[in-house]
N, CA and C atoms as an extended XYZ file, in Angstrom:
405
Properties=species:S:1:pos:R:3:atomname:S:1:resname:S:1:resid:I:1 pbc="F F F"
N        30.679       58.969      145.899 N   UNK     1
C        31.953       58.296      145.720 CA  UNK     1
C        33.072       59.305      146.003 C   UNK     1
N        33.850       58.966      147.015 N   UNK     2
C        35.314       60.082      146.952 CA  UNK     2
C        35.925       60.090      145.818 C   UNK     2
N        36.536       61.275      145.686 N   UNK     3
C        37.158       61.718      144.280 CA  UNK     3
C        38.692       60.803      144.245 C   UNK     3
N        39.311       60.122      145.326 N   UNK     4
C        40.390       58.841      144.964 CA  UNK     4
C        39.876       57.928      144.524 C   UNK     4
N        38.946       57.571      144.694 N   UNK     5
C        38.199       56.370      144.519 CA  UNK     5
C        37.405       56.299      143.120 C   UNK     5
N        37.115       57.749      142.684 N   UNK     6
C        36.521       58.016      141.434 CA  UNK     6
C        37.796       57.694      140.471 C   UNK     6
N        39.264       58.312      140.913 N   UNK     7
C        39.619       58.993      139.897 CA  UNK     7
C        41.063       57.230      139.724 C   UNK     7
N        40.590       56.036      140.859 N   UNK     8
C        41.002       54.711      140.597 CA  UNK     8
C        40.378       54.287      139.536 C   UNK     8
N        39.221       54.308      140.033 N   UNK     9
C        37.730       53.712      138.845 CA  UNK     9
C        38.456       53.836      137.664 C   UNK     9
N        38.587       55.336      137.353 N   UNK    10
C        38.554       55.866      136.139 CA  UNK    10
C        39.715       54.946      135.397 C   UNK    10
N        40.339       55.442      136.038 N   UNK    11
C        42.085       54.759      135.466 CA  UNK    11
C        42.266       53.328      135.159 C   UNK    11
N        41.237       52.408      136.412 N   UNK    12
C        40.921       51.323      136.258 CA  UNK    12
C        40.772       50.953      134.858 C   UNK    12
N        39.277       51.421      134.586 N   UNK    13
C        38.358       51.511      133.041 CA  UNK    13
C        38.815       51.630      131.801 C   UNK    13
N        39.717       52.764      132.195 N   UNK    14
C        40.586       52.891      131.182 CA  UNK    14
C        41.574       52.467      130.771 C   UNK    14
N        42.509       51.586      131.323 N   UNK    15
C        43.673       50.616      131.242 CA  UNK    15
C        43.281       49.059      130.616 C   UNK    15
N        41.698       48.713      131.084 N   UNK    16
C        41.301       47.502      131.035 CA  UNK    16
C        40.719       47.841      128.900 C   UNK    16
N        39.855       48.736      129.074 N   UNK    17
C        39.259       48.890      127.549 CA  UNK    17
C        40.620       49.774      126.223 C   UNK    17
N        41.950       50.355      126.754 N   UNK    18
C        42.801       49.975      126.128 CA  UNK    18
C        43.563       48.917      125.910 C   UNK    18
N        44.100       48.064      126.899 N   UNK    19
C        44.679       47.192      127.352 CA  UNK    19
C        43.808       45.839      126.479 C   UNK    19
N        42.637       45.698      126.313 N   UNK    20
C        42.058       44.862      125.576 CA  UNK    20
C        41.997       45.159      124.146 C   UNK    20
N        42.056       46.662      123.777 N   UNK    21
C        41.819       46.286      122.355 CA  UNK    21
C        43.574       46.097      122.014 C   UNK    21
N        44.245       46.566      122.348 N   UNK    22
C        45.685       46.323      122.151 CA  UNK    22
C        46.211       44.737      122.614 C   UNK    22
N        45.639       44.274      123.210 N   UNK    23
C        45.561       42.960      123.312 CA  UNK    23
C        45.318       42.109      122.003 C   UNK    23
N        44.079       42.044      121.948 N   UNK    24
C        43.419       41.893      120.450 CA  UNK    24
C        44.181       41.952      119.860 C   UNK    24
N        44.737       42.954      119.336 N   UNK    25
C        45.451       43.253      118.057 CA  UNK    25
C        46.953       42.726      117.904 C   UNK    25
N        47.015       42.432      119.223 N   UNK    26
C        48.395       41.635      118.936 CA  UNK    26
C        48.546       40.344      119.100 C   UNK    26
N        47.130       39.719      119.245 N   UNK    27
C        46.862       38.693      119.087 CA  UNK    27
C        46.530       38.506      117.566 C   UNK    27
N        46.211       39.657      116.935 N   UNK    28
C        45.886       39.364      115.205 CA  UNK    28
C        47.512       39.008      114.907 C   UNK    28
N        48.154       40.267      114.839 N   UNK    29
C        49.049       40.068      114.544 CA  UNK    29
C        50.226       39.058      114.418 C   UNK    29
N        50.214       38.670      116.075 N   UNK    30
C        51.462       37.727      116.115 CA  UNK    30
C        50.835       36.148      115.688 C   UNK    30
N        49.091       35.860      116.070 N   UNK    31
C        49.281       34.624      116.293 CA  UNK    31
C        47.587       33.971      115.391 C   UNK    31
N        47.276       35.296      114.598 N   UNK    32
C        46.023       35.164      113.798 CA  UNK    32
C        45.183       34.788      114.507 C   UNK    32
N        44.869       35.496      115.409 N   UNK    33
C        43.667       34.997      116.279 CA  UNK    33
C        42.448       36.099      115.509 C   UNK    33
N        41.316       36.107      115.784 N   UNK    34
C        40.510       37.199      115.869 CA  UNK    34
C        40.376       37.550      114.093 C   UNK    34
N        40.601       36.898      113.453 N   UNK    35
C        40.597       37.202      112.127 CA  UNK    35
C        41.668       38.121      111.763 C   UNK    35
N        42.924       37.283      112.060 N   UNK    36
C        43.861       38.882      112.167 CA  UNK    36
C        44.580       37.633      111.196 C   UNK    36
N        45.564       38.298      110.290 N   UNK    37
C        46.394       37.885      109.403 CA  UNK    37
C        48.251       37.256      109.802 C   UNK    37
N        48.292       37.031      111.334 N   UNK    38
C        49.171       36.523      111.800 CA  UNK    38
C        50.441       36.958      111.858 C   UNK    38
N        51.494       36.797      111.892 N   UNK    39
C        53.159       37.326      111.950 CA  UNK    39
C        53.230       37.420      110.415 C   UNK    39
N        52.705       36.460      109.982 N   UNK    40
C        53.326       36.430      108.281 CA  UNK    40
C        52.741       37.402      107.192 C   UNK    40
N        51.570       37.779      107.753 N   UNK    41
C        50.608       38.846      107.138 CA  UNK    41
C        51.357       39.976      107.729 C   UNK    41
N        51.875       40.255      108.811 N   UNK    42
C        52.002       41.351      109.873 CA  UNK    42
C        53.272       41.867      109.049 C   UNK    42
N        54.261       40.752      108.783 N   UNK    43
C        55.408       41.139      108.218 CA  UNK    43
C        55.135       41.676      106.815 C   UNK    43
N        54.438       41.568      105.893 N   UNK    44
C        54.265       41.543      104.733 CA  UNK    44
C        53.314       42.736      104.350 C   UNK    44
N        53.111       43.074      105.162 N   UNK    45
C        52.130       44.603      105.723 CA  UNK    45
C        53.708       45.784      105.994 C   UNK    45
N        54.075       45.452      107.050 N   UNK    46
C        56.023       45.977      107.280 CA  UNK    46
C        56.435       46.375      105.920 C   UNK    46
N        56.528       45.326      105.338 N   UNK    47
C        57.312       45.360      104.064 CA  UNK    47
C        56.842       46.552      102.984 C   UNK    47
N        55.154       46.301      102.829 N   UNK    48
C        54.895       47.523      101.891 CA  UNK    48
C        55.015       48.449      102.589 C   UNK    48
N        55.096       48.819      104.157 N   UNK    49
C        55.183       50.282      104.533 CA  UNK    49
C        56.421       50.972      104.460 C   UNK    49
N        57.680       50.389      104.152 N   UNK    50
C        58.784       50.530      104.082 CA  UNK    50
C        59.595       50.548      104.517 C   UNK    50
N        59.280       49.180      106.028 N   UNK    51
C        60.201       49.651      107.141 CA  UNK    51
C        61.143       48.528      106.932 C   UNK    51
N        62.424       48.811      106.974 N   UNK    52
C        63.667       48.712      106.955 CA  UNK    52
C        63.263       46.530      108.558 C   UNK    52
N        63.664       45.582      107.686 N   UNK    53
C        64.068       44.652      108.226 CA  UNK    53
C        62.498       44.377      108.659 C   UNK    53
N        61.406       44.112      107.686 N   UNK    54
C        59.667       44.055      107.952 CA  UNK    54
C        59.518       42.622      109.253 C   UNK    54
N        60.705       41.522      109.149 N   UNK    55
C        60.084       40.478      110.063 CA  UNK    55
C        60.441       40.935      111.480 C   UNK    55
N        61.706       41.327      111.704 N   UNK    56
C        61.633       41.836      113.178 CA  UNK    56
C        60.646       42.964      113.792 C   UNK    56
N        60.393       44.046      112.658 N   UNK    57
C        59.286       45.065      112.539 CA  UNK    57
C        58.209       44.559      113.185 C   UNK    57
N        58.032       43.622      112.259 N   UNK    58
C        56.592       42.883      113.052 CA  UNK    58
C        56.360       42.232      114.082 C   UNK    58
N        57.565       41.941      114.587 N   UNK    59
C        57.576       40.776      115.558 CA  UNK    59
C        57.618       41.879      116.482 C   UNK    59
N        58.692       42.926      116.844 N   UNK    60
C        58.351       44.290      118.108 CA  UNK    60
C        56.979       44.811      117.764 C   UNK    60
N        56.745       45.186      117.062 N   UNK    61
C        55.371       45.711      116.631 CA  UNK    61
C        54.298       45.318      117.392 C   UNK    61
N        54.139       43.536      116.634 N   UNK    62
C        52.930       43.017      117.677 CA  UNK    62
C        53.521       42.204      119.024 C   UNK    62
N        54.484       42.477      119.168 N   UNK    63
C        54.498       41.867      120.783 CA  UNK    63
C        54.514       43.315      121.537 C   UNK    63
N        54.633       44.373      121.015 N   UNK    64
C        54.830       45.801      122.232 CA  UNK    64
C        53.070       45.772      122.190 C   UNK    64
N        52.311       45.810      121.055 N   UNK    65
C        51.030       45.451      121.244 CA  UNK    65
C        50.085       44.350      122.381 C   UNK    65
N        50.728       42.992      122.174 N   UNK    66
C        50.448       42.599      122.879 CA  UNK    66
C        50.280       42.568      123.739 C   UNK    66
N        51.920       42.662      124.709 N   UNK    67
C        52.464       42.627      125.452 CA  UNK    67
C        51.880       43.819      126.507 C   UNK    67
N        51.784       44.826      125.655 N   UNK    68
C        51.927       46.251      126.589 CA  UNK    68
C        50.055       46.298      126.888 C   UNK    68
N        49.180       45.785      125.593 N   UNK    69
C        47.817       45.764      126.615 CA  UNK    69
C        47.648       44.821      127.776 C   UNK    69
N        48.431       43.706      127.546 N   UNK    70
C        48.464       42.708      128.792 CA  UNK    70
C        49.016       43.675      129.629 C   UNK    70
N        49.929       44.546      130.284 N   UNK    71
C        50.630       45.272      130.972 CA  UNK    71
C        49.344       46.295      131.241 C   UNK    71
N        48.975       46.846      130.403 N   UNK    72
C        47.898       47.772      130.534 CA  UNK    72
C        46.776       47.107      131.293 C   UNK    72
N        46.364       46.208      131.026 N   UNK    73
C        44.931       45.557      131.821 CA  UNK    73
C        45.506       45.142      133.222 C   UNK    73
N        46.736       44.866      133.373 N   UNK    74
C        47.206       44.422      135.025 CA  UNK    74
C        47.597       45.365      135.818 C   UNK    74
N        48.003       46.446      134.969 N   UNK    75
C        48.774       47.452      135.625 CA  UNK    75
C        49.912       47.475      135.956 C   UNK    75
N        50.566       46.847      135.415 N   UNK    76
C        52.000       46.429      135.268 CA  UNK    76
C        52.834       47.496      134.102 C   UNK    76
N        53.884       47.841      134.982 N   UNK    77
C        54.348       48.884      134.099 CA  UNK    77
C        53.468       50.295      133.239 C   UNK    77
N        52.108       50.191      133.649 N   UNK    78
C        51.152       51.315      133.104 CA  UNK    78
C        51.718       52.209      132.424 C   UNK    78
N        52.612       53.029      132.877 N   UNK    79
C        53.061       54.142      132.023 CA  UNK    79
C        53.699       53.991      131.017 C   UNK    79
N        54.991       53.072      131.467 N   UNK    80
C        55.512       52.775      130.507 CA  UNK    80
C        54.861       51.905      129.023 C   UNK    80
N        53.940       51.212      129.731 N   UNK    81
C        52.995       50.524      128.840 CA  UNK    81
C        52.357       51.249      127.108 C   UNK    81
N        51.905       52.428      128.356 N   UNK    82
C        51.269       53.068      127.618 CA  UNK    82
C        51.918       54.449      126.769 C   UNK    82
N        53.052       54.748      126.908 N   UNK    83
C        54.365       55.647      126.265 CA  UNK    83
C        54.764       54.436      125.248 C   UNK    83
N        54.843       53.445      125.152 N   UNK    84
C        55.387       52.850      124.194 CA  UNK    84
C        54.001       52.523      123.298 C   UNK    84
N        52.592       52.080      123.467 N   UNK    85
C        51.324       52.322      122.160 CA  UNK    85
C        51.780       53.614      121.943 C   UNK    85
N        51.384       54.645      122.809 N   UNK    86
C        51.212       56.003      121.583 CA  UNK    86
C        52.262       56.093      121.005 C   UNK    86
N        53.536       55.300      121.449 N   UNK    87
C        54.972       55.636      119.913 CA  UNK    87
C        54.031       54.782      119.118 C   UNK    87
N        53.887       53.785      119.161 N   UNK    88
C        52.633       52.984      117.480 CA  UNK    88
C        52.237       53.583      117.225 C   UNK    88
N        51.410       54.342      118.005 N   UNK    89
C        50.399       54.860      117.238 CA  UNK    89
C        50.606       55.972      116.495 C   UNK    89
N        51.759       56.836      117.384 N   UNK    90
C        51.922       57.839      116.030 CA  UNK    90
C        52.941       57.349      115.026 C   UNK    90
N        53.492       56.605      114.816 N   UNK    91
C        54.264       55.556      113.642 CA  UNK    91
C        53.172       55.013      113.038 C   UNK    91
N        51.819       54.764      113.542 N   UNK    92
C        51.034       54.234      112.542 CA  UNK    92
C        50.233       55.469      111.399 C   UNK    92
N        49.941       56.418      112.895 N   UNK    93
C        49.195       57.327      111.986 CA  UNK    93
C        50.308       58.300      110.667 C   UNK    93
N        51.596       58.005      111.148 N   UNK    94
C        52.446       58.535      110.190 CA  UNK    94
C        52.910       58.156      108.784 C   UNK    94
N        52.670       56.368      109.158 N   UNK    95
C        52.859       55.880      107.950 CA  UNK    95
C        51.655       55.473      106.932 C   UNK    95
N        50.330       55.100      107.943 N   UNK    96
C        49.350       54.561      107.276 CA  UNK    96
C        48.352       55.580      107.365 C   UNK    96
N        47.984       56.321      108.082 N   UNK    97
C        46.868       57.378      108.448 CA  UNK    97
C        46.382       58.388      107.738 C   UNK    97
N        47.695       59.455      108.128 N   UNK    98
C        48.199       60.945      108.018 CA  UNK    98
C        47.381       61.006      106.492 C   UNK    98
N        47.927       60.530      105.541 N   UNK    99
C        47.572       61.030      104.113 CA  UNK    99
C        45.730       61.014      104.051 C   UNK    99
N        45.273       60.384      104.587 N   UNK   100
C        43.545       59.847      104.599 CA  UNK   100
C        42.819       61.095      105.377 C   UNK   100
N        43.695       61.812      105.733 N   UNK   101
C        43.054       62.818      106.360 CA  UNK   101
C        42.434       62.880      107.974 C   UNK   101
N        41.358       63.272      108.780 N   UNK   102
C        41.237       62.905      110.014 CA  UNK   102
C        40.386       62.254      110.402 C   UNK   102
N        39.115       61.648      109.263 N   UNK   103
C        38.150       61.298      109.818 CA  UNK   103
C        38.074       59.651      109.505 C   UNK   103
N        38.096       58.770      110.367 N   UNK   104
C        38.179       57.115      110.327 CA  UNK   104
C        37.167       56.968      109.125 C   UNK   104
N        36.373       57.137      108.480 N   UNK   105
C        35.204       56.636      107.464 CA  UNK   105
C        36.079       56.816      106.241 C   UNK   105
N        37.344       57.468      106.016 N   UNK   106
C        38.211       57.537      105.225 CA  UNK   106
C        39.967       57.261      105.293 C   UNK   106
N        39.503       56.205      106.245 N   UNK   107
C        40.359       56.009      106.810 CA  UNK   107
C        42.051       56.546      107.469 C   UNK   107
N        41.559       57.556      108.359 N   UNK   108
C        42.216       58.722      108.659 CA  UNK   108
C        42.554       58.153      110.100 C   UNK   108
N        42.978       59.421      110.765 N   UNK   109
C        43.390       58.951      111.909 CA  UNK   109
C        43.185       59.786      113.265 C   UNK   109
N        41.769       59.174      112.876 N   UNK   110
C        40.646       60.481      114.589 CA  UNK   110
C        40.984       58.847      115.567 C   UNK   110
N        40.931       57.788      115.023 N   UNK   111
C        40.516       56.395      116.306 CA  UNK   111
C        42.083       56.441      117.114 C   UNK   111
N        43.250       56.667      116.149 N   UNK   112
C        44.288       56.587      116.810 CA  UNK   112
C        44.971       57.839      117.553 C   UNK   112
N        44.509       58.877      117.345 N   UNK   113
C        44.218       60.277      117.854 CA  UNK   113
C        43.704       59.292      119.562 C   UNK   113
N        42.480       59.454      119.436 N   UNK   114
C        41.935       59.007      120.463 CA  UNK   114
C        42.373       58.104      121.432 C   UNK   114
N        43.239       57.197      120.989 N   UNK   115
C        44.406       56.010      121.654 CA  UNK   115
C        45.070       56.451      122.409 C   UNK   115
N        45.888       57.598      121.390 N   UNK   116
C        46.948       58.511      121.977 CA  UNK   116
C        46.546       59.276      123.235 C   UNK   116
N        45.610       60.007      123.162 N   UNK   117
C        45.293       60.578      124.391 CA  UNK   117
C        44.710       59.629      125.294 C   UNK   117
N        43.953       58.688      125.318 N   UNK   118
C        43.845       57.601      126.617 CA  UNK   118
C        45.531       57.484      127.078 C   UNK   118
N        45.963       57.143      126.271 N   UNK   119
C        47.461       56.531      126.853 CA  UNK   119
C        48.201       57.662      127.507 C   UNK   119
N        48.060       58.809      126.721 N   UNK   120
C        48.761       59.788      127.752 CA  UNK   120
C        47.842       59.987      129.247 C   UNK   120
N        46.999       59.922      129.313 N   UNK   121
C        46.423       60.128      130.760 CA  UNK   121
C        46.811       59.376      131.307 C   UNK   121
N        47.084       57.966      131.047 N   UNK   122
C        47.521       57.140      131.853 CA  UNK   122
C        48.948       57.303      131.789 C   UNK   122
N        49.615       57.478      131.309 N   UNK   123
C        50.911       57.702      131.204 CA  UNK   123
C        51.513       59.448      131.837 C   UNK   123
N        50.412       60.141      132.017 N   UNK   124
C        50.714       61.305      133.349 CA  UNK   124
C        50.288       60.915      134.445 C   UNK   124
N        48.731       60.251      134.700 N   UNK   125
C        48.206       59.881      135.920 CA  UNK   125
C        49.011       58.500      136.610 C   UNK   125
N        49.604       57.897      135.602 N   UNK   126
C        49.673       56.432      136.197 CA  UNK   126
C        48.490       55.386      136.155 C   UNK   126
N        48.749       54.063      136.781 N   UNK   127
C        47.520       53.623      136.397 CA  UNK   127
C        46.680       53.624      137.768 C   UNK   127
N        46.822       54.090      138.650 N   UNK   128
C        46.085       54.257      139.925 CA  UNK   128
C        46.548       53.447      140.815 C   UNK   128
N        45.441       53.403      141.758 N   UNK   129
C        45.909       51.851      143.387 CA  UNK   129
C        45.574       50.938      142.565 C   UNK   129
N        45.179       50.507      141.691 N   UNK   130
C        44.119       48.946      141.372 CA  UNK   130
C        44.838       48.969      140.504 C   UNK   130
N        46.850       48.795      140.410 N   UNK   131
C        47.536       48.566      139.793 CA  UNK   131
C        48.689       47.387      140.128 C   UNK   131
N        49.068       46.369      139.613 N   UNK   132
C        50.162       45.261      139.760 CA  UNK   132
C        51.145       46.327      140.557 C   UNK   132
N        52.026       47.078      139.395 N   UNK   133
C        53.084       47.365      139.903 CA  UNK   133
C        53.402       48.612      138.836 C   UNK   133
N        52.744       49.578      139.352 N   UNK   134
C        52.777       50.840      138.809 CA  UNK   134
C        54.220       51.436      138.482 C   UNK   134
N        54.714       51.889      137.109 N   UNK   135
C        56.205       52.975      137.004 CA  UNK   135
C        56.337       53.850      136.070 C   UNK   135
């Protein structure tokens, strides 16, 4: 395989299996799909974390979720896509994580660690040729 063609693949793979679980999740969020607790759970989650105005919180929250793995799986906007999860994610691991320490079985924050760096590769590499409309 040529190394452009490897290094599409890659980017491919990787946009589609972030892009879906961030999908997911903002499908919990906004619209209770997936066993997810919906906008009204989402907001009420906001609220104990302490963020200032919890229903709009939630509503950017899970639509940059949504929104941005749909963007992520098409390749639409890729970078930007993916610069705006890892701001979640380190707002998540800051508010909900950080104290649990690093390892997920204690609910820490090695899975969103791991987010973060997918998203930055794609967010230095771009999302490759087998992209909508790469920026």
């Amino acid at each position: 395989m040529k190394e452009k063609t490897a290094k599409d693949l890659s980017l491919f793979v990787l946009r589609l299996g972030l892009g879906a679980i961030f999908l997911a999740h903002g499908a919990q969020n906004l619209f209770g799909m997936f066993g997810g607790v919906g906008i009204e759970g989402t907001t009420k989650m906001m609220e104990s974390l302490g963020f200032s105005y919890p229903y709009y919180s939630a509503i950017v929250w899970s639509c940059a979720e949504f929104f941005g793995g749909m963007f992520l799986i098409m390749g639409f906007f890729a970078r930007i896509s993916a610069i705006l999860i890892a701001a979640l994610l380190v707002v998540s691991i800051y508010k909900i994580n950080f104290s649990n320490g690093f390892f997920i079985q204690n609910g820490g924050y090695e899975f969103d660690l791991l987010m973060i760096i997918g998203c930055a590769q794609i967010a230095f590499m771009g999302g490759g040729n087998w992209s909508l409309w790469d920026l």
